[in-house]
PDB file of N, CA, C and O in Angstrom:
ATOM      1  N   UNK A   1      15.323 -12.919 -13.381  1.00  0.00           N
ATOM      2  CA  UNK A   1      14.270 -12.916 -12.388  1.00  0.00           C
ATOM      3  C   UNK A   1      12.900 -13.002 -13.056  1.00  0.00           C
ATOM      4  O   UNK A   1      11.965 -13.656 -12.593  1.00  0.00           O
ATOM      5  N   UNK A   2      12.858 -12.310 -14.150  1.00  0.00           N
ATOM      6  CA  UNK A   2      11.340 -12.557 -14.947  1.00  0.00           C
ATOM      7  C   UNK A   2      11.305 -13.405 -15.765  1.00  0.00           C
ATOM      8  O   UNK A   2      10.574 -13.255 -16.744  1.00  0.00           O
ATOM      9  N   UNK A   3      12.173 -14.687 -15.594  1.00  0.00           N
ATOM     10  CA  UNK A   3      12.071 -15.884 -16.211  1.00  0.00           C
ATOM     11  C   UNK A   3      11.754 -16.293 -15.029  1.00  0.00           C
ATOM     12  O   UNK A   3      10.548 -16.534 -15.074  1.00  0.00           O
ATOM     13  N   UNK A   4      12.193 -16.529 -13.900  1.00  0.00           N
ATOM     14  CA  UNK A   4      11.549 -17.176 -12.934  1.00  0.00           C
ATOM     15  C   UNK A   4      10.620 -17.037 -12.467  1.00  0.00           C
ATOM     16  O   UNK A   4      10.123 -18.092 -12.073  1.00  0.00           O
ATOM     17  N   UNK A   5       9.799 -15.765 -12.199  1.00  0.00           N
ATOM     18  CA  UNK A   5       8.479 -15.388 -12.228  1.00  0.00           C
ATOM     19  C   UNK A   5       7.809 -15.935 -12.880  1.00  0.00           C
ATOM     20  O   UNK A   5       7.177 -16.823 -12.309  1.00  0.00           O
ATOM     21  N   UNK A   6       7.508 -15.731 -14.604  1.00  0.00           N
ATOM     22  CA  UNK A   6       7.013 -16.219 -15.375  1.00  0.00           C
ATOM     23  C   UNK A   6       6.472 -18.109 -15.103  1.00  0.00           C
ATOM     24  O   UNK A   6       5.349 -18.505 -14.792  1.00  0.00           O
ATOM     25  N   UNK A   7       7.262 -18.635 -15.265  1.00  0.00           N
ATOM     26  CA  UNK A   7       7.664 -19.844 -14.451  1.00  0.00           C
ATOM     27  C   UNK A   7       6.972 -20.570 -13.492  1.00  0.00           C
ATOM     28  O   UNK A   7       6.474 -21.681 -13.667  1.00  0.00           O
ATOM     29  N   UNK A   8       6.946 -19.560 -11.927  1.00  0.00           N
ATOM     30  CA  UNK A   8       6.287 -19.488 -11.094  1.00  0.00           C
ATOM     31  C   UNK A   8       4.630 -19.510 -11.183  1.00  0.00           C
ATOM     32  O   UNK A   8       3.810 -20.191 -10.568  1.00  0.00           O
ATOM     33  N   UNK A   9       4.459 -18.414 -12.272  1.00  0.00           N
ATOM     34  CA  UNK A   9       2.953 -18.423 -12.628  1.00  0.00           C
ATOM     35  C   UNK A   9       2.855 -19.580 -13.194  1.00  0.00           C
ATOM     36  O   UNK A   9       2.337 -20.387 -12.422  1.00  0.00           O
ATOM     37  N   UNK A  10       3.186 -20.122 -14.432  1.00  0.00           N
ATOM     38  CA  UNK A  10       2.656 -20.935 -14.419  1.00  0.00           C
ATOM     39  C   UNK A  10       2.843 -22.283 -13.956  1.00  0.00           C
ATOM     40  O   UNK A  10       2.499 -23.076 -14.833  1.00  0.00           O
ATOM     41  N   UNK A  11       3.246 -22.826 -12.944  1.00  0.00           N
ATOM     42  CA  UNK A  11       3.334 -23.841 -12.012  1.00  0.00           C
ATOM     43  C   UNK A  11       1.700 -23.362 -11.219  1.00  0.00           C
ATOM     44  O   UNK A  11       0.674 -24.042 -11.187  1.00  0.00           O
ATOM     45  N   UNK A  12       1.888 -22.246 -10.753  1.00  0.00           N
ATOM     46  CA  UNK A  12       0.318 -22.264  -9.565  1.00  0.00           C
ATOM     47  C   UNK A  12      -0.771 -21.985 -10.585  1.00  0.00           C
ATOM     48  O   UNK A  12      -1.930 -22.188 -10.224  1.00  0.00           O
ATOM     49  N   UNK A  13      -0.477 -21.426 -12.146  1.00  0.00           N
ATOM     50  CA  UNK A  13      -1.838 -22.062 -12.508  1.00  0.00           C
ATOM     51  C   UNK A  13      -2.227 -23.202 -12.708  1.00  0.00           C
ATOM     52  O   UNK A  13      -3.342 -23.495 -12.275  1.00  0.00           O
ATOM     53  N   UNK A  14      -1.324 -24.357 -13.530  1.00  0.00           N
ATOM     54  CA  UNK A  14      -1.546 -25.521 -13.252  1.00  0.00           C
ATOM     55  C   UNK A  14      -2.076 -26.351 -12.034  1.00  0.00           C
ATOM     56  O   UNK A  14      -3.043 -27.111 -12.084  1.00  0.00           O
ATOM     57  N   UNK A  15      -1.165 -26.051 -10.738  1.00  0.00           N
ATOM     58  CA  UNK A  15      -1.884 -26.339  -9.482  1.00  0.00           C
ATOM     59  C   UNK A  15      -3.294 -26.077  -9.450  1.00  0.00           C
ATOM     60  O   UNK A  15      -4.124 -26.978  -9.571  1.00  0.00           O
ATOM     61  N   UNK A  16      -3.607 -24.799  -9.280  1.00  0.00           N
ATOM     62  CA  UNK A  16      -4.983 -24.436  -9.211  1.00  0.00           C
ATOM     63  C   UNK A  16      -5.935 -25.216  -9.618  1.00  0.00           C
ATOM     64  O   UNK A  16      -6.931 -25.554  -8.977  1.00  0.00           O
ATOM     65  N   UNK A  17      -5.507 -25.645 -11.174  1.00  0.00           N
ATOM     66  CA  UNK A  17      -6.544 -25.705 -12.451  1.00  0.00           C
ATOM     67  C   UNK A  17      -6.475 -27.547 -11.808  1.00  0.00           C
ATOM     68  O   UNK A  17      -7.600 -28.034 -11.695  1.00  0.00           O
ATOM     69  N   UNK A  18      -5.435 -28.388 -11.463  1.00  0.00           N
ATOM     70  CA  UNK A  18      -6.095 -29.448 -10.976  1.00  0.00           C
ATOM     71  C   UNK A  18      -6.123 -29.522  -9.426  1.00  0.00           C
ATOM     72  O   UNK A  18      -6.043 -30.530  -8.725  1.00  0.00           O
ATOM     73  N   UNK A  19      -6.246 -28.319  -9.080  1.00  0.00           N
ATOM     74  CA  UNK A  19      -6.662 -28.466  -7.336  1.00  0.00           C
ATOM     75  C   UNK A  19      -7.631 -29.636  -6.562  1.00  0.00           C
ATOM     76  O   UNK A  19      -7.627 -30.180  -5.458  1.00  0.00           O
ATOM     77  N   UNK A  20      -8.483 -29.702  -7.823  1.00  0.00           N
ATOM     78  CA  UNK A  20      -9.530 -31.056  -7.300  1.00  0.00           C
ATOM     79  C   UNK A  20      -8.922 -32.295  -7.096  1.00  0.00           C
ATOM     80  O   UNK A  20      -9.034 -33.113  -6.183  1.00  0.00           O
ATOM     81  N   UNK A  21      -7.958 -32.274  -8.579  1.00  0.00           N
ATOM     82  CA  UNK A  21      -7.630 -33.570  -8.226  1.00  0.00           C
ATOM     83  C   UNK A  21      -6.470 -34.013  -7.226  1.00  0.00           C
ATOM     84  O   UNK A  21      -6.239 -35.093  -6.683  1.00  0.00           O
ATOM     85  N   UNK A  22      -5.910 -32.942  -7.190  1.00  0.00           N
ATOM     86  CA  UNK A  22      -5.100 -33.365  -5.775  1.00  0.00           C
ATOM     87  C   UNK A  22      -5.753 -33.187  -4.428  1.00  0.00           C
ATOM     88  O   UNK A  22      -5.375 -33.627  -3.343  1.00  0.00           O
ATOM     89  N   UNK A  23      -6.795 -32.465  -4.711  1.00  0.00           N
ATOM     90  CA  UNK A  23      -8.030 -32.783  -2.910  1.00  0.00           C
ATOM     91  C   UNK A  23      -8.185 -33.979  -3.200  1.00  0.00           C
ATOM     92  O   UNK A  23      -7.494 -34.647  -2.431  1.00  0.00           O
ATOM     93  N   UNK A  24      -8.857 -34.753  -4.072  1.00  0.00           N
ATOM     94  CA  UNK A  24      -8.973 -36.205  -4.268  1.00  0.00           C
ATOM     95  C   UNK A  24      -8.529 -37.010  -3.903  1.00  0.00           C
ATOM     96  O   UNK A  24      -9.114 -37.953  -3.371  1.00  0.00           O
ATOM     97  N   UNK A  25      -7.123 -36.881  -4.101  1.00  0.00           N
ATOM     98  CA  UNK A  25      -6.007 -37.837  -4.182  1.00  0.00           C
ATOM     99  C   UNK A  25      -5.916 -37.800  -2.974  1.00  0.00           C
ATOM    100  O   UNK A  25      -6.189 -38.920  -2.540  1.00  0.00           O
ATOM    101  N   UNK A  26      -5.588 -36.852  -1.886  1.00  0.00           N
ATOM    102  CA  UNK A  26      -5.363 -36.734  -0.696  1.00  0.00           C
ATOM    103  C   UNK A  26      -6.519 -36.792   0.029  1.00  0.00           C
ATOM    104  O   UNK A  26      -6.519 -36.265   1.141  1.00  0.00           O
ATOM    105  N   UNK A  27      -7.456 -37.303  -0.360  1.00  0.00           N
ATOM    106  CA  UNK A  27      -8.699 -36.811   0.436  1.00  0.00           C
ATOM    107  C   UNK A  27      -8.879 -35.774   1.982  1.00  0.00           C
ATOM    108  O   UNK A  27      -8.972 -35.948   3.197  1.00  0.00           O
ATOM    109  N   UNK A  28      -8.860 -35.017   1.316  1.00  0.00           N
ATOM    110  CA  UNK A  28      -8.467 -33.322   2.037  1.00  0.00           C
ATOM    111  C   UNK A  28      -9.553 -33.118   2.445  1.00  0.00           C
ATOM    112  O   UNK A  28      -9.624 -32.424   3.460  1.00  0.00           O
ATOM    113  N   UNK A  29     -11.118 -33.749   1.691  1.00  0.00           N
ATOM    114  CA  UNK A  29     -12.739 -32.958   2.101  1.00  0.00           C
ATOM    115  C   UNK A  29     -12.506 -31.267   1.552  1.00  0.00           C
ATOM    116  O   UNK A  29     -13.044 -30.502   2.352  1.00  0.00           O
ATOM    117  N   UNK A  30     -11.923 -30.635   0.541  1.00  0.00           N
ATOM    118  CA  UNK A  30     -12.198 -29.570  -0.080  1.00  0.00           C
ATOM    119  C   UNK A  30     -11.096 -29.023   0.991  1.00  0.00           C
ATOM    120  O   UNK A  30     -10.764 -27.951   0.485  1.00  0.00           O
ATOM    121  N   UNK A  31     -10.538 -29.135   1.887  1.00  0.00           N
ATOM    122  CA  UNK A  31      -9.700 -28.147   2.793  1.00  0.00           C
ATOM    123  C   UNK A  31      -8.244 -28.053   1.671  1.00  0.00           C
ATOM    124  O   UNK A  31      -7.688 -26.970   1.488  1.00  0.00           O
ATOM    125  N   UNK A  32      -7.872 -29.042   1.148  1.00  0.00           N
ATOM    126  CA  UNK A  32      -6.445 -28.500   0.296  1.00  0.00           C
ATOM    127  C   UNK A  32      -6.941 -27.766  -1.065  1.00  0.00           C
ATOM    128  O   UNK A  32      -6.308 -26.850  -1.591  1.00  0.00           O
ATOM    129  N   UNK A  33      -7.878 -28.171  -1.448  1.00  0.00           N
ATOM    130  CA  UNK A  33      -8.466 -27.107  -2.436  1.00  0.00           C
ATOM    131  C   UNK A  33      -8.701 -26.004  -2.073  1.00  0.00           C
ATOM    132  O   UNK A  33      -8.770 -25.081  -2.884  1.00  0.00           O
ATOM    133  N   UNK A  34      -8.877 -25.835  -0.788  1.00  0.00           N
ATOM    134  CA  UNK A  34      -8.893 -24.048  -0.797  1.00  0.00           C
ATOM    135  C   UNK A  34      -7.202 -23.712  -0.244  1.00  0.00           C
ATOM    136  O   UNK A  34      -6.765 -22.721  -0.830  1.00  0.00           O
ATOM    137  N   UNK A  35      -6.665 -24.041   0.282  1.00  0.00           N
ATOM    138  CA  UNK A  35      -5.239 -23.728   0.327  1.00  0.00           C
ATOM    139  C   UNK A  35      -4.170 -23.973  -0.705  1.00  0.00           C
ATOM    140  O   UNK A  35      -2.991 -23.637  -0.595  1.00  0.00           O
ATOM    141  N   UNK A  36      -4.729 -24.604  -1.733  1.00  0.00           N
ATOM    142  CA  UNK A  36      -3.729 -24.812  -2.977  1.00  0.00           C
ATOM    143  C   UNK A  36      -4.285 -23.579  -3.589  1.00  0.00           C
ATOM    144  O   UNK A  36      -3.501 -22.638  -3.705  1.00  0.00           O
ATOM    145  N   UNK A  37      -5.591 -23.415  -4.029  1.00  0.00           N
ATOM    146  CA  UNK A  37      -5.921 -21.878  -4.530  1.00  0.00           C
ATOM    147  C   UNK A  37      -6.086 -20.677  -3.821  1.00  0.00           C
ATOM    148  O   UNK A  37      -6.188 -19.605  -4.416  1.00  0.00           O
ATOM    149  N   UNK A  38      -6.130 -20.793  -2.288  1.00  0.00           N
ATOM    150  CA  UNK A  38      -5.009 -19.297  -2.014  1.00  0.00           C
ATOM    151  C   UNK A  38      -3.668 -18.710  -2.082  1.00  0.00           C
ATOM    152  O   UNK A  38      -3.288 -17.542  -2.164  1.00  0.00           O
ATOM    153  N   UNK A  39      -2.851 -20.202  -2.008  1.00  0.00           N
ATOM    154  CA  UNK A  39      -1.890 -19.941  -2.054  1.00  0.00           C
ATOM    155  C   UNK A  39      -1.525 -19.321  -3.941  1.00  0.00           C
ATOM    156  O   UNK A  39      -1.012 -18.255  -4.279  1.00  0.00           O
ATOM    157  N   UNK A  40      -1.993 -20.389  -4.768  1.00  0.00           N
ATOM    158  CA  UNK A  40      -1.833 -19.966  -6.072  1.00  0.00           C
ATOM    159  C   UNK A  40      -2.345 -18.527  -6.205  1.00  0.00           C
ATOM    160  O   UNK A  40      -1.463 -17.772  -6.614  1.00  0.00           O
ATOM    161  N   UNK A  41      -3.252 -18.074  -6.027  1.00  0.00           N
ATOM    162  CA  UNK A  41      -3.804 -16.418  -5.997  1.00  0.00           C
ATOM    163  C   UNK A  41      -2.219 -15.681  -5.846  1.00  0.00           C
ATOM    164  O   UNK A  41      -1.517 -15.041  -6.629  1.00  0.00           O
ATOM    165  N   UNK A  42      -1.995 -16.307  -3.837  1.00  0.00           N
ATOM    166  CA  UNK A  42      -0.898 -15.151  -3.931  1.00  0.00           C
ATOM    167  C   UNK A  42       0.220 -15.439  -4.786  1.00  0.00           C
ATOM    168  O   UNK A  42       0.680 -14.532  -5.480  1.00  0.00           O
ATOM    169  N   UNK A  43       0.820 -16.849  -4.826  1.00  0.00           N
ATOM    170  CA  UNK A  43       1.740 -16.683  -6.169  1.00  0.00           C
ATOM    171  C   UNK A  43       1.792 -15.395  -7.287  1.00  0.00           C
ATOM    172  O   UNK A  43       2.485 -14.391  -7.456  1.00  0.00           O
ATOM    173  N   UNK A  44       0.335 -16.216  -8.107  1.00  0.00           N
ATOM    174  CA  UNK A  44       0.333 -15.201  -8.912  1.00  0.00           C
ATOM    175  C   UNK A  44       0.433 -13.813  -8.945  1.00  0.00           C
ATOM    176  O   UNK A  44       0.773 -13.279 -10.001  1.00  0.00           O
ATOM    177  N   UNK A  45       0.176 -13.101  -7.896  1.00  0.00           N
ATOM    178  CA  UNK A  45       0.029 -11.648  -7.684  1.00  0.00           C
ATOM    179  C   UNK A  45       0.926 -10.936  -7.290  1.00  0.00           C
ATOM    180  O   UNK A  45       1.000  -9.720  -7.466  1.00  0.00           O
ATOM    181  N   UNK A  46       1.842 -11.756  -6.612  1.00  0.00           N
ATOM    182  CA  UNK A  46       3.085 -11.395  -6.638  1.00  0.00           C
ATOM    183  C   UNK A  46       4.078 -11.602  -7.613  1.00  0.00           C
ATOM    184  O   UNK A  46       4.930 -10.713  -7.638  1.00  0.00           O
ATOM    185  N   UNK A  47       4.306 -13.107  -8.948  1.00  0.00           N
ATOM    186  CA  UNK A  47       4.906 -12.840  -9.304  1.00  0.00           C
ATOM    187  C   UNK A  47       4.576 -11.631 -10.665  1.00  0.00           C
ATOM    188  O   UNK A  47       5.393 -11.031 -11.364  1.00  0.00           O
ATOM    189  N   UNK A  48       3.104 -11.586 -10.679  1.00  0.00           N
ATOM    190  CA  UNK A  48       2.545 -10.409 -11.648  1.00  0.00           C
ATOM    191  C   UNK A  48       3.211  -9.370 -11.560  1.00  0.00           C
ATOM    192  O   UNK A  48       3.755  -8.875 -12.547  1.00  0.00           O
ATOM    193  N   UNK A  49       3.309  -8.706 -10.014  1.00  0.00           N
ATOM    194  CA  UNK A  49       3.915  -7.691  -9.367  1.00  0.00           C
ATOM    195  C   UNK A  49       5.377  -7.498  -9.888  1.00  0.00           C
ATOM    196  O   UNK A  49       6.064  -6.531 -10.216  1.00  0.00           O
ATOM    197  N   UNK A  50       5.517  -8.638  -9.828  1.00  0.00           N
ATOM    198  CA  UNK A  50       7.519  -8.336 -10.057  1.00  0.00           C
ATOM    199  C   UNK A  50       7.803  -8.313 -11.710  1.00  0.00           C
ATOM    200  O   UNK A  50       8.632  -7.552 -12.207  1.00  0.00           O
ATOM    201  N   UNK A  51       6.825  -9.456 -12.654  1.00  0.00           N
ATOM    202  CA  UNK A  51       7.234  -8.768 -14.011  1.00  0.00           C
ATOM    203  C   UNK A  51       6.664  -7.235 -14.342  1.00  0.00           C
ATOM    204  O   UNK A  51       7.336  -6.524 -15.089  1.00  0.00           O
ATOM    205  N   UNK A  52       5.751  -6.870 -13.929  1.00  0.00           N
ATOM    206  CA  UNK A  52       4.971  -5.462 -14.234  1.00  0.00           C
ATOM    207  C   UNK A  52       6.156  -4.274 -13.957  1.00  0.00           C
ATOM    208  O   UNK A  52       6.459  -3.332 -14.690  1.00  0.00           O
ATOM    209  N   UNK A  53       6.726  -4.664 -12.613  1.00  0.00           N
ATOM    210  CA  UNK A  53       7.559  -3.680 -12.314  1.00  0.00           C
ATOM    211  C   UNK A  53       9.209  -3.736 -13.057  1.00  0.00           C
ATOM    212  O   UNK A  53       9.927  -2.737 -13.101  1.00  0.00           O
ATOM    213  N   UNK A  54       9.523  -4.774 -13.479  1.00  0.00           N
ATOM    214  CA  UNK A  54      10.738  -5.239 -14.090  1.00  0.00           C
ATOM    215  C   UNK A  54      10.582  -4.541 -15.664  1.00  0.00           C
ATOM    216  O   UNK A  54      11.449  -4.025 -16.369  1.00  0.00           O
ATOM    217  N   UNK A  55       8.862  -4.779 -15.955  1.00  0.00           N
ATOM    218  CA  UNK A  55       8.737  -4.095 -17.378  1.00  0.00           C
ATOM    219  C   UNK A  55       9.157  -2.879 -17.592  1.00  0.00           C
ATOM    220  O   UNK A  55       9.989  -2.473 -18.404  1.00  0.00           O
ATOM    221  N   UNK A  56       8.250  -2.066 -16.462  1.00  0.00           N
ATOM    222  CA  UNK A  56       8.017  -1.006 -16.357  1.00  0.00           C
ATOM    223  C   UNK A  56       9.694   0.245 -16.038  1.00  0.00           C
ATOM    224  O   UNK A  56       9.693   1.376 -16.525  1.00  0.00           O
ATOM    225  N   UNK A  57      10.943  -0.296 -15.166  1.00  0.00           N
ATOM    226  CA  UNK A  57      11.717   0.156 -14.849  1.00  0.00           C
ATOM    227  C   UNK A  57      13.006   0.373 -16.213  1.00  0.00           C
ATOM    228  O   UNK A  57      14.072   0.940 -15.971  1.00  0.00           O
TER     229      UNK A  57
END
């Protein structure tokens, strides 16, 4: 499971980090750039959540 987490993070940081260019591509007008980086936020924070606690147990 904390290989797949791991994983997870970094897929939505990548997303994030070219969020522009897929608003671009899709010409979204900035609306998929903010839903590719909320959604990546919660990715991340959840799968943070699950290695922290996997460490920790």
């Amino acid at each position: 499971m904390e290989k797949l987490s791991v994983l997870l993070m970094i897929v939505a940081i990548v997303c994030a980090l070219f969020s522009d260019k897929i608003d671009l591509a899709v010409k979204g007008d900035k609306n998929i750039k903010k839903v590719i980086v909320i959604f990546s936020a919660g990715i991340l924070s959840v799968c943070t959540i699950t290695v922290i606690t996997s460490i920790l147990s």
